[in-house]
C-alpha positions in Angstrom: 33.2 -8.1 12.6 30.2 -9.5 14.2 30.0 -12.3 11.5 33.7 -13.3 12.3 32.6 -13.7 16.1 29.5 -15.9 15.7 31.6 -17.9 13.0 34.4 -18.3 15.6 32.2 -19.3 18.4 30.5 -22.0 16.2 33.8 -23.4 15.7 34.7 -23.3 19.2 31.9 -24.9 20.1 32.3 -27.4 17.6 35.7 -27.9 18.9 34.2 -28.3 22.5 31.7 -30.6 20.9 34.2 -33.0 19.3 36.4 -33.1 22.3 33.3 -34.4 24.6 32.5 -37.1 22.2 36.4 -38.1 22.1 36.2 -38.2 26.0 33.7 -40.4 26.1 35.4 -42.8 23.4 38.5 -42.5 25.3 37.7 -43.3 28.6 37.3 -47.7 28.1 40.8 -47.4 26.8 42.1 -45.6 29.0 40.6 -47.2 32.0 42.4 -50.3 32.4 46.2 -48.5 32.2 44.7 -46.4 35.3 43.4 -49.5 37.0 46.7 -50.8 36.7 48.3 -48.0 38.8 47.9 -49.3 42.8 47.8 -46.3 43.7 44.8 -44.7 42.2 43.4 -48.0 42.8 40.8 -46.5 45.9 40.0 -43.6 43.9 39.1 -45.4 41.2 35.2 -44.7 41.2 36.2 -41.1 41.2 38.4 -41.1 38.9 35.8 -42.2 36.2 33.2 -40.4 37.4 35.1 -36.9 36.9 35.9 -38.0 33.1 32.8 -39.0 32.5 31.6 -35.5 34.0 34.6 -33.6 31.7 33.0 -35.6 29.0 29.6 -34.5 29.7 30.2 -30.6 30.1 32.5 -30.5 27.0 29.5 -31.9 25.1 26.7 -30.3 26.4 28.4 -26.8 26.4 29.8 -27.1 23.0 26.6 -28.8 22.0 24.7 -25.4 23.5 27.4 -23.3 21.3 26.3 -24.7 18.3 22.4 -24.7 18.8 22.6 -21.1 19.8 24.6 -20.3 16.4 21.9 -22.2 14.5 19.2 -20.6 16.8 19.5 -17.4 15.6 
């Protein structure tokens, strides 16, 4: 049972890992449809910092799920 658990968290966080990395490819496509919207057009700075940031945590947690399956 204990095997099953590790094994499931080191696809989780391989999931969580892949998803970051797709975030961050994501984000120049996506950009200019959003920039095209006038009204997130003030918010725009803030809009690409909190993907970049979803990005970032999705990564580095999913990242931290795999080096502690590895770890030990």
């Amino acid at each position: 049972m204990a095997n099953n658990k590790k094994t499931f968290q080191l696809i989780w966080g391989t999931a969580f890992f892949l998803s970051g990395i797709g975030v961050f490819i994501r984000i120049p496509q996506v950009m200019p449809q959003i920039e095209s919207i006038k009204h997130f057009s003030s918010v725009l700075p803030f809009i690409k910092i909190c993907f970049y940031l979803m990005g970032l945590i999705l990564t580095a947690g999913g990242g931290k799920k795999i080096y502690l399956y590895f770890k030990k």
